[in-house]
C-alpha positions in Angstrom: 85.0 56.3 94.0 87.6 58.2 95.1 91.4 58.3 94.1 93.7 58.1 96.7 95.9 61.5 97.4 99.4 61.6 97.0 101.7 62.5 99.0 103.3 66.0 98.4 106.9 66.9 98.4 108.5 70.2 97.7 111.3 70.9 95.1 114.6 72.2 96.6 114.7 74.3 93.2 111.4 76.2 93.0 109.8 75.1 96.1 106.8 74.5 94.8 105.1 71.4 96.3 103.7 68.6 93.9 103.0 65.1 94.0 106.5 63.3 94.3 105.1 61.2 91.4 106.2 64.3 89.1 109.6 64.7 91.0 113.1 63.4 90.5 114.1 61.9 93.8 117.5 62.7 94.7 120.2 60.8 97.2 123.6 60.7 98.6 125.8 58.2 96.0 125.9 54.9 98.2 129.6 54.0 97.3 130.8 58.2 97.6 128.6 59.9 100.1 130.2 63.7 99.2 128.4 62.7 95.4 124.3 62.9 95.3 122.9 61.2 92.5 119.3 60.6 90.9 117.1 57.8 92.0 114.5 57.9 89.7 112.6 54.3 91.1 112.9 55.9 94.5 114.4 53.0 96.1 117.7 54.2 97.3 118.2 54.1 101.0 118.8 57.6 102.9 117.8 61.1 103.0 116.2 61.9 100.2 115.7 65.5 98.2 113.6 66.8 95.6 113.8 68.0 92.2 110.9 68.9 89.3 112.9 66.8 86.1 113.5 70.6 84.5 116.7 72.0 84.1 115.5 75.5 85.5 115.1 73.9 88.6 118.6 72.5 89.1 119.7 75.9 87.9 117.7 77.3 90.3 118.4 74.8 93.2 122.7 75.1 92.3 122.4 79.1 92.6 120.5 78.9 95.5 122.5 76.3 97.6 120.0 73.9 97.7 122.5 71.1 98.0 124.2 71.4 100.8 121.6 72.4 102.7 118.8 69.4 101.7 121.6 67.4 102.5 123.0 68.9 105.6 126.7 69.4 104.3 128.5 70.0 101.1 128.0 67.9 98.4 129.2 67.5 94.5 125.9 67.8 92.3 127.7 66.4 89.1 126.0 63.7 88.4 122.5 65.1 88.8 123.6 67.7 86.3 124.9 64.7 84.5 121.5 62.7 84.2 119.8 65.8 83.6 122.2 65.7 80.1 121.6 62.3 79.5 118.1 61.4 80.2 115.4 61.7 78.1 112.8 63.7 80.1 109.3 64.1 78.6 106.1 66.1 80.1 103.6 63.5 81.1 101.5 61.4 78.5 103.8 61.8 76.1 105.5 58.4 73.8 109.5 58.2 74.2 109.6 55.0 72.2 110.5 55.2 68.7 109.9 52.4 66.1 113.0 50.6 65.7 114.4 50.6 62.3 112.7 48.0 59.9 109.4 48.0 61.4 107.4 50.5 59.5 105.7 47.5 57.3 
């Protein structure tokens, strides 16, 4: 049986293609449309960029101007650099769940 391909997107960081399963989807902020912002579900309306989940690549893609020109004008990239602080971002296959306390019996 076959598995079904998917499709392939390229990062605006490295541009490397891969599956846009492995990438961080990112969008213009609904409410602020100078702001982009993660979409990690992929479900936010409009043009739509893409980033590996690594901080090397939004260093690279910031350096490089990626931004503006994914998103055809200048844009604030603060809250990407934001999630990229706040989100716990683990290679595939890995467990991010810890035990909650009092549950070791």
């Amino acid at each position: 049986m076959q598995s079904k391909a998917q499709p392939l997107r390229t990062c605006i960081g490295c541009r490397q293609s891969a599956p846009r399963s492995v990438l961080l989807r990112l969008v213009r902020d609904p409410e602020d449309p100078q702001r982009v912002v993660a979409d990690p579900r992929r479900r936010m309306p409009g043009r739509g960029a893409w980033l590996h989940p690594d901080r090397a690549c939004l260093t690279q893609a910031v350096k490089r101007r990626a931004f503006s020109r994914a998103f055809r004008g200048a844009v604030e990239h603060a809250a990407v650099d934001d999630f990229f602080g706040t989100a716990v971002l683990a290679p595939a296959g890995t467990v991010t769940v810890q035990a909650e306390s009092g549950s070791e019996i």
